[in-house]
Every structure is written in C-alpha cells, then in structure tokens.
Backbone as CSV, one residue per row, in Angstrom:
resi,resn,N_x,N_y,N_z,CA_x,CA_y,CA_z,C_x,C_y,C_z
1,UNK,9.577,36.307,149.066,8.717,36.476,147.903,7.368,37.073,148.330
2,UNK,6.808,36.389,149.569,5.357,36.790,149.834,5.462,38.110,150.506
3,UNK,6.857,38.437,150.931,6.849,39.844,152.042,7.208,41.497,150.686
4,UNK,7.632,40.844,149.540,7.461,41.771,148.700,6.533,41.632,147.847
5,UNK,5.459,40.841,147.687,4.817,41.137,146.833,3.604,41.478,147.778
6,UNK,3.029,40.981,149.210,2.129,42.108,149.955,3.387,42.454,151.246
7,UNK,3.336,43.573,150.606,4.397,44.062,152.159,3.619,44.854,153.331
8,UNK,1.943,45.198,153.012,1.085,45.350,154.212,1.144,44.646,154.981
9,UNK,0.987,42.762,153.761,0.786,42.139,154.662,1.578,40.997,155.543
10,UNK,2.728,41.414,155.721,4.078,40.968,155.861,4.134,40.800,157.382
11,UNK,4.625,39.625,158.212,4.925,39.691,159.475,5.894,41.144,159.857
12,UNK,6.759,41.297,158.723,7.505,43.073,159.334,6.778,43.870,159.370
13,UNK,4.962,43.936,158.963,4.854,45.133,158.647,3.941,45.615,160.140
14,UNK,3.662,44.806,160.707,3.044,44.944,162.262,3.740,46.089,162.821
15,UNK,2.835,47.127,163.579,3.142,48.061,164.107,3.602,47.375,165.710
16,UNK,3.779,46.182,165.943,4.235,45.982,167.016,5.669,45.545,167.076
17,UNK,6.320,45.965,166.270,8.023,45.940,166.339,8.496,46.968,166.814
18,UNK,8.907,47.251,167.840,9.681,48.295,168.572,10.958,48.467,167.398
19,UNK,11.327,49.835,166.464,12.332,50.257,165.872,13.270,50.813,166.437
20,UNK,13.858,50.498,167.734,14.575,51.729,168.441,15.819,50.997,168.209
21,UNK,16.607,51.438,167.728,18.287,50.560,167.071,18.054,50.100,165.831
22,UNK,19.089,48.950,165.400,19.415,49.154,164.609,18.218,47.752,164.011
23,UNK,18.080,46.848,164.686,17.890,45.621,164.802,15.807,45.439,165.735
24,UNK,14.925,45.344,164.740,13.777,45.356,165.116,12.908,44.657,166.109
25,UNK,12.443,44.841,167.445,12.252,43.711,168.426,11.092,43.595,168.869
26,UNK,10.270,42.613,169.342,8.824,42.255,169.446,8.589,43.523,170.660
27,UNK,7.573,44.503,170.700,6.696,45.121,171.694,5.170,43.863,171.696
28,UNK,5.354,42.952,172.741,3.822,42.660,172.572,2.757,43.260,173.209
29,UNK,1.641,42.781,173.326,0.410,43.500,173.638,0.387,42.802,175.236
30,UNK,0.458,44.219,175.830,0.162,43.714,177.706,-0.727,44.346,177.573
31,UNK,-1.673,43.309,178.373,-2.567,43.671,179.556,-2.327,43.602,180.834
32,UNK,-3.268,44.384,181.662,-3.531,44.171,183.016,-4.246,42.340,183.545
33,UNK,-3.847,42.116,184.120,-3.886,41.057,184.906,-5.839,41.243,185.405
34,UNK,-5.649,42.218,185.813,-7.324,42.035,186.001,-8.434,42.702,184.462
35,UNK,-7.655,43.080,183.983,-8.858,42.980,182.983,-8.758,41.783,182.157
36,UNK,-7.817,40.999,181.919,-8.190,39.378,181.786,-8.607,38.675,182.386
37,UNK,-8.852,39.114,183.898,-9.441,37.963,184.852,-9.122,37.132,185.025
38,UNK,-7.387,36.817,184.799,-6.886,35.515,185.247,-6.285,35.340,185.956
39,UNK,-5.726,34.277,186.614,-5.516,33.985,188.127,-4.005,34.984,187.839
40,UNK,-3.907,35.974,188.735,-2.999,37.047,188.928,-1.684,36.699,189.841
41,UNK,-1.735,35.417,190.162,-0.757,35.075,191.115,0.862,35.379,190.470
42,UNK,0.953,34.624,189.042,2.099,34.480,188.764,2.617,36.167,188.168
43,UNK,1.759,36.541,187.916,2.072,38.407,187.772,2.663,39.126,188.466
44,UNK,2.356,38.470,189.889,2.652,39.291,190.853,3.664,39.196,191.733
45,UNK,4.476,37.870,190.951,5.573,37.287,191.737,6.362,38.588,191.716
46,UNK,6.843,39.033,190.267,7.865,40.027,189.755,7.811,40.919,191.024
47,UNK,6.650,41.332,191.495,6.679,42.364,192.372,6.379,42.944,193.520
48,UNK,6.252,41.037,194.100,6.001,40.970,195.679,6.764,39.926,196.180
49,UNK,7.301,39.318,195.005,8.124,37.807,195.604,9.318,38.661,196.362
50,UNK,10.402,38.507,197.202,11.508,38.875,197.392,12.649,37.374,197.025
51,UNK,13.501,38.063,197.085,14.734,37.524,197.174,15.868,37.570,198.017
52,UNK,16.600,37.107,198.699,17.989,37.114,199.440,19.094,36.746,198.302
53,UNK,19.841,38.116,198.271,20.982,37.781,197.802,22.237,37.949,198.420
54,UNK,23.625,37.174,198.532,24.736,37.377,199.652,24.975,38.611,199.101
55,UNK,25.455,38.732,200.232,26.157,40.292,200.611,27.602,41.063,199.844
56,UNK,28.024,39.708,199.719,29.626,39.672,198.676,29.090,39.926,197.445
57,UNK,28.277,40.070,196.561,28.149,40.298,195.363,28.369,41.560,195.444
58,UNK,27.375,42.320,196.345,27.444,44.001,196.502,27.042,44.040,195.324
59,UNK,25.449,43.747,195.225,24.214,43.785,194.183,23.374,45.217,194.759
60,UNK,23.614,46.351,194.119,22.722,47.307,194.742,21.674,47.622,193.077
61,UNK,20.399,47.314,193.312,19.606,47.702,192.188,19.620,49.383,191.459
62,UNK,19.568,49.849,192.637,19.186,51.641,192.603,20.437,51.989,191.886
63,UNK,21.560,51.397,192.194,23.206,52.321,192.440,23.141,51.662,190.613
64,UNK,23.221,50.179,190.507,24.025,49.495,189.334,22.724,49.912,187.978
65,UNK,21.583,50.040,188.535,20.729,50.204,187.230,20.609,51.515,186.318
66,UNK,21.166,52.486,187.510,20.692,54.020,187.062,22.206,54.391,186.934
67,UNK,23.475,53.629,186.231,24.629,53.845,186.417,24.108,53.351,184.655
68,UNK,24.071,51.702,184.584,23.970,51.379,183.702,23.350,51.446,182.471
69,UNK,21.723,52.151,182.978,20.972,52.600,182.370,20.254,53.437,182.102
70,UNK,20.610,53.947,183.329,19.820,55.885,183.285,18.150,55.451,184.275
71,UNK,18.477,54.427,184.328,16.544,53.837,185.144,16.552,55.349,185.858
72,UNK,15.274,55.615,186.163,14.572,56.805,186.322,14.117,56.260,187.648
73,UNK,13.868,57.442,188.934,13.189,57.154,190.268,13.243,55.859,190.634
74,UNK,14.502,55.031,190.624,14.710,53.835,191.319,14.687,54.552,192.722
75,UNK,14.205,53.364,193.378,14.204,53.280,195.239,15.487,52.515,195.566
76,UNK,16.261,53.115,196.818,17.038,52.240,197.029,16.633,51.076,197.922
77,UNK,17.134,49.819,197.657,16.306,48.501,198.825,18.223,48.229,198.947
78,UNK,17.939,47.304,199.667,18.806,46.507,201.008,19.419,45.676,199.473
79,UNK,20.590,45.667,199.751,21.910,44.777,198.841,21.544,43.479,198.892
80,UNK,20.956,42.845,200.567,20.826,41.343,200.606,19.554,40.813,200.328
81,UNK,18.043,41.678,200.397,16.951,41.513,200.154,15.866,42.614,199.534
82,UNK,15.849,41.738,198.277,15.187,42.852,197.218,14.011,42.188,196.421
83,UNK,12.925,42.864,195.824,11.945,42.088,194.707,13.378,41.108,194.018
84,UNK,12.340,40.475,193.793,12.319,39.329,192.674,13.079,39.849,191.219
85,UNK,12.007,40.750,190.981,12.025,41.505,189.401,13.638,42.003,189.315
86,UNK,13.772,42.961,190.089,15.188,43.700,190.288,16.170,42.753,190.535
87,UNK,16.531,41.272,191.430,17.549,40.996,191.799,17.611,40.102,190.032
88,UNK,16.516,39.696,189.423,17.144,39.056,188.702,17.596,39.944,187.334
89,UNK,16.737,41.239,187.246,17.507,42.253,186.280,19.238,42.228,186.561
90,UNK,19.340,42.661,187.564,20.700,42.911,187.853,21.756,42.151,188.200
91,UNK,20.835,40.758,188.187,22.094,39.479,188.541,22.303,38.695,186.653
92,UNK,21.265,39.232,186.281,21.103,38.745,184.467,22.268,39.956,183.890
93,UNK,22.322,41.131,184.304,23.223,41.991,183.666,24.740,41.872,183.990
94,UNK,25.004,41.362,185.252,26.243,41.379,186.043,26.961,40.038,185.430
95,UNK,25.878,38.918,185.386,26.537,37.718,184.436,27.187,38.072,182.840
96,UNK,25.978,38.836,182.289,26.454,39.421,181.275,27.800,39.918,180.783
97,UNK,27.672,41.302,181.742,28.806,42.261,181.800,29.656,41.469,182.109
98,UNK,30.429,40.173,182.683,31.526,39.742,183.421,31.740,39.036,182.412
99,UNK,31.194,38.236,181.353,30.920,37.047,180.263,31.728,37.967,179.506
100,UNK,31.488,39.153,178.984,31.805,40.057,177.420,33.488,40.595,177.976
101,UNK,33.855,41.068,179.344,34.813,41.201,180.243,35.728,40.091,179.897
102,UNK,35.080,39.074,180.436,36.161,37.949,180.602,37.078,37.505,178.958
103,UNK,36.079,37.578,177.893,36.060,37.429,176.417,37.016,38.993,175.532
104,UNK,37.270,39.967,176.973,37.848,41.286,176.245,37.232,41.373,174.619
105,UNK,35.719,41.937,175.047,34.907,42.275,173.749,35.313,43.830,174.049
106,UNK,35.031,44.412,173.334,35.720,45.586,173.158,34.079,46.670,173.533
107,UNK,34.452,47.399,173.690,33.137,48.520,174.426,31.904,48.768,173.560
108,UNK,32.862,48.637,171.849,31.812,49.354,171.220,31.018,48.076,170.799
109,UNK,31.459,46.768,170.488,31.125,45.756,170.348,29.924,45.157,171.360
110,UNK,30.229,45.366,172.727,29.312,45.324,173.586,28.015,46.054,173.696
111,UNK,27.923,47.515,173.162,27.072,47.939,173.183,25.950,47.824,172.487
112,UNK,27.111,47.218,170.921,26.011,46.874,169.957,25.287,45.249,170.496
113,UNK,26.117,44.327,171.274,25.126,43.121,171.898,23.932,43.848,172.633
114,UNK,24.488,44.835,173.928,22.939,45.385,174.491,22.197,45.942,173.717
115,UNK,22.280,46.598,172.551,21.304,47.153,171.886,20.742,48.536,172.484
116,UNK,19.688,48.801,171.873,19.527,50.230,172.234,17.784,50.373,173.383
117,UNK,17.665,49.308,173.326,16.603,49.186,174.732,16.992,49.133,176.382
118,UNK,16.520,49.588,177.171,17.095,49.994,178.477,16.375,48.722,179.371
119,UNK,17.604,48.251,179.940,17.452,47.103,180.821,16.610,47.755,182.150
120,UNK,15.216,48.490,182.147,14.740,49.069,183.380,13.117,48.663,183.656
121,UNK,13.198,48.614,184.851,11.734,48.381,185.737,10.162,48.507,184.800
122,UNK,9.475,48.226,184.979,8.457,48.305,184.049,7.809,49.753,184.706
123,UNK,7.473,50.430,183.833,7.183,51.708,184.981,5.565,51.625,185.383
124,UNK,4.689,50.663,184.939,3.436,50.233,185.279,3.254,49.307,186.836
125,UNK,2.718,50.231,187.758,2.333,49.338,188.928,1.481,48.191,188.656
126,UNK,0.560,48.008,188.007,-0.418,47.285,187.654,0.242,45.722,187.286
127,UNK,0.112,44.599,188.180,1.058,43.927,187.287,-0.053,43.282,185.657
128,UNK,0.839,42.286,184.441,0.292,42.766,183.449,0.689,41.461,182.659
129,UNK,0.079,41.059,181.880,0.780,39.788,181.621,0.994,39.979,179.765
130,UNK,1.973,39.479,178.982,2.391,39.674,178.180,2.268,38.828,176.860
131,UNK,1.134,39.036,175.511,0.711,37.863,174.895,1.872,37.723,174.101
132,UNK,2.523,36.741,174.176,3.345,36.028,173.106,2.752,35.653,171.877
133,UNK,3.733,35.888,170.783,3.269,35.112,169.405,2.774,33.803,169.431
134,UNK,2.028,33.908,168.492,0.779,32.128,168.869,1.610,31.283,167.366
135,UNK,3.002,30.935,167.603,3.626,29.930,166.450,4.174,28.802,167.366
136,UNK,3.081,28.197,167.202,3.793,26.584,167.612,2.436,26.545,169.064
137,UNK,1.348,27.238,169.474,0.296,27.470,170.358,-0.340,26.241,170.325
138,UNK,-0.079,25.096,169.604,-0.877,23.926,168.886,-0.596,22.690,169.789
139,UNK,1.275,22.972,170.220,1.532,22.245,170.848,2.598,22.612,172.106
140,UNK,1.579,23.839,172.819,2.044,24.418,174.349,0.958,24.341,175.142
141,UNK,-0.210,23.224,175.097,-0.571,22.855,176.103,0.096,22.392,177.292
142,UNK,-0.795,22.614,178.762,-2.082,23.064,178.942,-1.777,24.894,178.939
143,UNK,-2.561,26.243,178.577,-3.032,26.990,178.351,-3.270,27.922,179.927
144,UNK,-2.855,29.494,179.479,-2.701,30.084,180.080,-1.493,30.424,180.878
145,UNK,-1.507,31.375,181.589,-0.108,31.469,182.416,-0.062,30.420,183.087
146,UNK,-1.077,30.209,184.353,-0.768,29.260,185.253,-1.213,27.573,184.520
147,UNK,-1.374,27.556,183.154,-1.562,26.546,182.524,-2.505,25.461,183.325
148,UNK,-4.091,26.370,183.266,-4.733,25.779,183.999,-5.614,25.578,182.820
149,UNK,-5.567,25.082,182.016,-6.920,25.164,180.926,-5.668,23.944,179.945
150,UNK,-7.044,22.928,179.961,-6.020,22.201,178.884,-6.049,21.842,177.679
151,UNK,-6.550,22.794,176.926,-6.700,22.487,175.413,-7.417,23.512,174.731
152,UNK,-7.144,23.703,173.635,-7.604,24.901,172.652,-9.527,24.973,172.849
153,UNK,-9.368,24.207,172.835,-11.496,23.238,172.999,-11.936,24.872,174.036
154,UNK,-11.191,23.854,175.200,-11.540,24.340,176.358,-11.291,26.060,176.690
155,UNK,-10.244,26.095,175.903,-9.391,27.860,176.174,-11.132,28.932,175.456
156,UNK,-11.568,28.040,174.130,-12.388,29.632,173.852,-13.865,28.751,174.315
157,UNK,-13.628,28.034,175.099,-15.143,28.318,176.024,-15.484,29.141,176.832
158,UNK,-16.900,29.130,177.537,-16.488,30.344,178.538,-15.936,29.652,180.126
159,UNK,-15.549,30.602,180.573,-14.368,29.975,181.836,-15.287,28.991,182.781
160,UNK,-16.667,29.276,182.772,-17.393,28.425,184.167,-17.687,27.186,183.481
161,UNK,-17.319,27.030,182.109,-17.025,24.760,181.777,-15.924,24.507,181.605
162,UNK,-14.821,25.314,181.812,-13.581,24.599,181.931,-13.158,23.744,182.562
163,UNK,-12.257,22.112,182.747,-12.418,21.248,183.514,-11.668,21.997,184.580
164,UNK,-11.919,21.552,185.886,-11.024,22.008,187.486,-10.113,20.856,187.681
165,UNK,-9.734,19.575,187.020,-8.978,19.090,187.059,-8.534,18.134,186.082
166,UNK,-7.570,17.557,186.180,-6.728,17.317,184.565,-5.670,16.382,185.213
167,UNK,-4.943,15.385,183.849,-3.764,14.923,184.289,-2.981,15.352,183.444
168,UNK,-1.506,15.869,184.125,-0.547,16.174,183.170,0.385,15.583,183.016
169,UNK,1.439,15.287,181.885,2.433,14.691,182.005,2.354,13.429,181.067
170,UNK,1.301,13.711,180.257,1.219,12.583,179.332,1.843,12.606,177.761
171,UNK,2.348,11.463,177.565,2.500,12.047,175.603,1.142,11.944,174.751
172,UNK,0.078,11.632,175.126,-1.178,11.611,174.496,-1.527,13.093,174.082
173,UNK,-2.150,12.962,172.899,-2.122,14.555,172.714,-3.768,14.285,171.955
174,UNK,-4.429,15.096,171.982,-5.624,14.972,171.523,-5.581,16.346,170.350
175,UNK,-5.739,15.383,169.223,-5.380,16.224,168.141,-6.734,17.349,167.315
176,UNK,-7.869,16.627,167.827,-9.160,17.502,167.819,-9.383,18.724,168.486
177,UNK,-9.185,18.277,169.877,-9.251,19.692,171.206,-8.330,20.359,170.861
178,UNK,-6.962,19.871,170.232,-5.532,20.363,170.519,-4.981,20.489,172.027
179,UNK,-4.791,19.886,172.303,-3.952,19.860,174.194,-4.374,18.265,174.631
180,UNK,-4.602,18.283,175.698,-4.599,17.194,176.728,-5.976,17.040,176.864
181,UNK,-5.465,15.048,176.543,-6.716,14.374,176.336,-7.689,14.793,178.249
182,UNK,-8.594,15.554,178.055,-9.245,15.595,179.583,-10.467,13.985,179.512
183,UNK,-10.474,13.490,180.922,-11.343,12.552,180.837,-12.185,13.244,182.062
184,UNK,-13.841,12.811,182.096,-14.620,13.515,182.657,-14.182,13.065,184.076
185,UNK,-14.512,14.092,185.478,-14.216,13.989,186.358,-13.032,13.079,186.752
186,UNK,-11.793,13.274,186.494,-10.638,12.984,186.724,-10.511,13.129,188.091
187,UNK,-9.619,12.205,189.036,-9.342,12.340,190.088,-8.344,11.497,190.420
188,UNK,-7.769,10.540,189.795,-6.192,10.086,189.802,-5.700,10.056,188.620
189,UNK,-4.330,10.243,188.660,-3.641,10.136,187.540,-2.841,8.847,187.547
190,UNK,-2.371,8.209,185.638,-1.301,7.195,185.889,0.010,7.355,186.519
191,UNK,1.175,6.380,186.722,2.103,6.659,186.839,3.111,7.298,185.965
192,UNK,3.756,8.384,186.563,4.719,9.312,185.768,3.438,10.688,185.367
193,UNK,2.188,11.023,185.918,1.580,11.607,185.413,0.891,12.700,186.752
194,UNK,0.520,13.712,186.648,0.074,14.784,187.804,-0.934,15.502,187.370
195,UNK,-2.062,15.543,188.753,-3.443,15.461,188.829,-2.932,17.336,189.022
196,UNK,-3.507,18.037,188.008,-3.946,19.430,188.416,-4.947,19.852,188.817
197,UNK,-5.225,20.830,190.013,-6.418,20.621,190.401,-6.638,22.398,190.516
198,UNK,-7.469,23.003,190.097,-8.082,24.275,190.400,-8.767,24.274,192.078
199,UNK,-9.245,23.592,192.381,-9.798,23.514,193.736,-9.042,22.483,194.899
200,UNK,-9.367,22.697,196.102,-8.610,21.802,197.072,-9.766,20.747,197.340
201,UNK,-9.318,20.049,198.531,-10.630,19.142,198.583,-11.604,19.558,199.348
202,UNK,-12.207,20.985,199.768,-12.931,21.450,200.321,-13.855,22.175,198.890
203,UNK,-13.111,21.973,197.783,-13.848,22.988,196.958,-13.761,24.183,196.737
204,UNK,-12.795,24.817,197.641,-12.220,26.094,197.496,-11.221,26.647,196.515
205,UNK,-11.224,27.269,196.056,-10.446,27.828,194.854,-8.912,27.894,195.273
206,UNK,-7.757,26.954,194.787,-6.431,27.172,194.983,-5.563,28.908,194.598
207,UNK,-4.871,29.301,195.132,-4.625,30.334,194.993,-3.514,29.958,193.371
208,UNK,-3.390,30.361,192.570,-2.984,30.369,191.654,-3.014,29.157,190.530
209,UNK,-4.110,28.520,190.860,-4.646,27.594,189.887,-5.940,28.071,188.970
210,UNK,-6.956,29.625,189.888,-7.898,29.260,188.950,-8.215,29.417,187.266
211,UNK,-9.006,28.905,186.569,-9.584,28.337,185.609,-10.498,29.757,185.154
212,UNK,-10.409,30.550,185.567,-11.079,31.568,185.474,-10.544,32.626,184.179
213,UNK,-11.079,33.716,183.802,-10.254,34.962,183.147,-10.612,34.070,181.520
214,UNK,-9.925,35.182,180.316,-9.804,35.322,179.485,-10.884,34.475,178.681
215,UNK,-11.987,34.823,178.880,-13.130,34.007,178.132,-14.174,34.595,177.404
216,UNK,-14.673,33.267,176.627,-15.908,33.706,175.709,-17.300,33.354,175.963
217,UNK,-18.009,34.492,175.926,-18.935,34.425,176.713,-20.067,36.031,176.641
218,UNK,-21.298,35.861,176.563,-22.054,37.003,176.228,-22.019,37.323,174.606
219,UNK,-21.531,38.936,175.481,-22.215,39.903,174.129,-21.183,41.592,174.494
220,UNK,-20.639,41.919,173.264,-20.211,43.573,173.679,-21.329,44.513,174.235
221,UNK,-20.637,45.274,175.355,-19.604,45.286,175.717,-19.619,44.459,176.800
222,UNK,-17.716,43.674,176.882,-17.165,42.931,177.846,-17.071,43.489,179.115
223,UNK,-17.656,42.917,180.383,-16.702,43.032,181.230,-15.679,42.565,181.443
224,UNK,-14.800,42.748,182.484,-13.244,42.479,183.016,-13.077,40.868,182.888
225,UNK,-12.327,40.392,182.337,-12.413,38.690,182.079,-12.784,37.746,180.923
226,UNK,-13.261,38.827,180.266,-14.469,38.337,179.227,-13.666,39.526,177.470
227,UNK,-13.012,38.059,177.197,-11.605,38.723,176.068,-12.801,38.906,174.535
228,UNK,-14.264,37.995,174.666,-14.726,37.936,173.184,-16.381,37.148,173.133
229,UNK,-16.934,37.300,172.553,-18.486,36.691,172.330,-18.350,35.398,172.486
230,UNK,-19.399,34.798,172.611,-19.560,33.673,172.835,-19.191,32.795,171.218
231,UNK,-18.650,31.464,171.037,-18.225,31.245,169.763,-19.272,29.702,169.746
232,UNK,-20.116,29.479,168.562,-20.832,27.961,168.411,-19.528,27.219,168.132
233,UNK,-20.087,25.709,168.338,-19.266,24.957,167.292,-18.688,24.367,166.346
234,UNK,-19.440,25.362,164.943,-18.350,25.789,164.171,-17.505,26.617,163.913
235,UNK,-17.365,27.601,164.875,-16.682,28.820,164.930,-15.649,28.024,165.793
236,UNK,-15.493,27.612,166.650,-14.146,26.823,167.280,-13.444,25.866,166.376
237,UNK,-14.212,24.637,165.706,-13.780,24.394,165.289,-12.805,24.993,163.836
238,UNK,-13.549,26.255,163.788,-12.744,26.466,162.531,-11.301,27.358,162.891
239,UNK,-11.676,28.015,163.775,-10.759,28.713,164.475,-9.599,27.972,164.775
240,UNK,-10.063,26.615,165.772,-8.855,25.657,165.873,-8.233,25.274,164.680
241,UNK,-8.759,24.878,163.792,-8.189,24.789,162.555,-7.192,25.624,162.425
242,UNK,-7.399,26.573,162.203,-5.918,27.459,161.930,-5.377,27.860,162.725
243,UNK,-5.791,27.463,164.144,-4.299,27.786,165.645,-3.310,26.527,164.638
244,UNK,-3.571,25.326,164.531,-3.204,24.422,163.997,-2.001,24.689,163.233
245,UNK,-1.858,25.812,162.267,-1.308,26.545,161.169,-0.360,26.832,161.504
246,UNK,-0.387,27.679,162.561,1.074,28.480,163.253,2.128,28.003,163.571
C-alpha cells in the first residue's frame, strides 16, 4: 500500500539495488577501510590471510574461476596455498556445483539459482568494508566490525570517549544507550562473561581491537575517520530513537 502510493519513497526505489537479472540485489555502500579510520585488521584478512588447502581437491582459483566466470587477470597461486578470499570463493562454488549435481538440477535451472552476478575477486586493492542495512542495528551490539564500541550512545560519540574496555556476553541490555550495559572502568568480568579490551596491559593499542574510526566530531570538511559533526544530546538521543525503529 505504502510502496504505491509513494513509490519515490519506497525501499525498491533506492538506487542501490543492483538490476542485473532478473531478481533485484543489495549493492551496498563500501568504503575504504582507511577513510573510516577503523581498525583495518579484519579487512584485510580477505587479502593477506592465507589458507592451506589438500591437494586432492585440485582447487586451482585462476583455472576454476575464469572457466566459471570469465574472472578477468586472475594470477595463478599454488592449488595447496592460496588467500583466504579465493580459497573460500572457490570452495563455496565447488560445494555448490556438487549439491545442484548430486540433486540432477538441470543446467538451465542452475543458472537461474547463480543468477546473473559473477562469483569474482573484488577488483579494488584497497581493502573496504561494506555498510549493511541498519534493520534490527538496535539489537547487534557491541558495534563496528571488530565490535569494539558497545552501544549506539557510544558509536556517535567521538572515538577518543569511547570505553577501551567492556564485558561481553551478558543478557543485560541497556535499553537507553541501546547495547551493553558499560560500567566505568571495567576490569573483570562475571562468570560466563568476557572482558574486551582495546589496549593490553602496557596500554598499547591491540592490533585489531581499536576503538578508533568512524566518528563524530568537529566540523566539515572531515578528515579520514571522522564519518559526521559533532552531535549534542539531543541530537543522539533523538537519533537513537529511531535506530530503535528499524
């Protein structure tokens, strides 16, 4: 009812639906990893982590991707040790392909399951992190990739009062902040519960914990890290209000 009577203003009508087939699919909004300024670790798994895979599969990325999909300037790497990104493209497609095989789905049937998007490499070196739809954001605390920020409160502050440590693992939910009840200077947690910590006990910044990136803070124009102005507190609170919504 509401998508025909404003169809501007219609979740279909977002220019971020990729139309390529038959069947319409989310393009979300990437960024670069450093112009959010957030801890870049888990970005970069895709494309520095490796993997060992046995030799009996006879998993070749270069040979099976640009067969399957036309992938463009693949490199060939080693059958038994490859990125991360690639062994699990091609071990996600091979399960696939053997699943629709085993079921004798018929070719044309199959093609319409893959659809008309190409199972290939991201062609951006930069790694980049990918904003998901914010429905149900109310209750996917703690916040961020490396879910170092624990509560809506805390997410549109600016990054240097965010707490550096937290307990997780609780059913307490703090329905004001939205996320996890933080208590000031935390440093044990109860039982069944885990102390996150942005720093070690020297004070040094953990490599893929920090608390840093995507914050509010200043004035346009942003530098690198810095997603929006500084917000008072009625502008959060009202804001939280309607993360609430989704």
């Amino acid at each position: 009812m509401f998508d025909a009577q404003f169809p501007d203003k219609s979740f279909w009508s977002s220019p971020r639906w990729d139309r390529t087939g038959e069947s319409p699919v989310l393009d979300p909004v990437q960024t670069t990893a450093d112009d959010m300024g957030t801890d870049p670790a888990q970005a970069r798994i895709l494309t520095t982590r490796t993997v060992q895979v046995p030799g009996f599969l006879g998993i070749d990325p270069a040979r099976d991707l640009t067969k399957w999909w036309e992938c463009p300037d693949l490199q060939p790497t080693s059958s038994t040790e490859m990125s991360y990104a690639l062994g699990l493209m091609v071990t996600v497609d091979l399960v696939s392909r053997k699943w629709m095989d085993d079921r004798h789905i018929p070719s044309a049937q199959q093609k319409k399951l893959w659809g008309e998007r190409k199972n290939c490499p991201n062609p951006s070196p930069a790694p980049r992190y990918r904003a998901r739809p914010l429905n149900g954001i109310w209750a996917t605390a703690p916040y961020l990739h490396n879910g170092s920020v624990a509560s809506l409160e805390w997410l549109l502050r600016p990054a240097a009062e965010r707490p550096k440590k937290f307990c997780v693992g609780a059913r307490d939910f703090d329905p004001e902040h939205v996320g996890l009840d933080v208590k000031s200077d935390e440093t044990s947690c109860r039982n069944g519960q885990t102390l996150f910590s942005a720093t070690d006990r020297d004070g040094k910044e953990i490599h893929g914990n920090s608390v840093s990136g995507h914050s509010f803070e200043g004035a346009a124009p942003y530098p690198k890290g810095i997603v929006g102005r500084a917000l008072d507190k009625n502008e959060r609170e009202a804001l939280i209000e309607y993360l609430k919504t989704l």
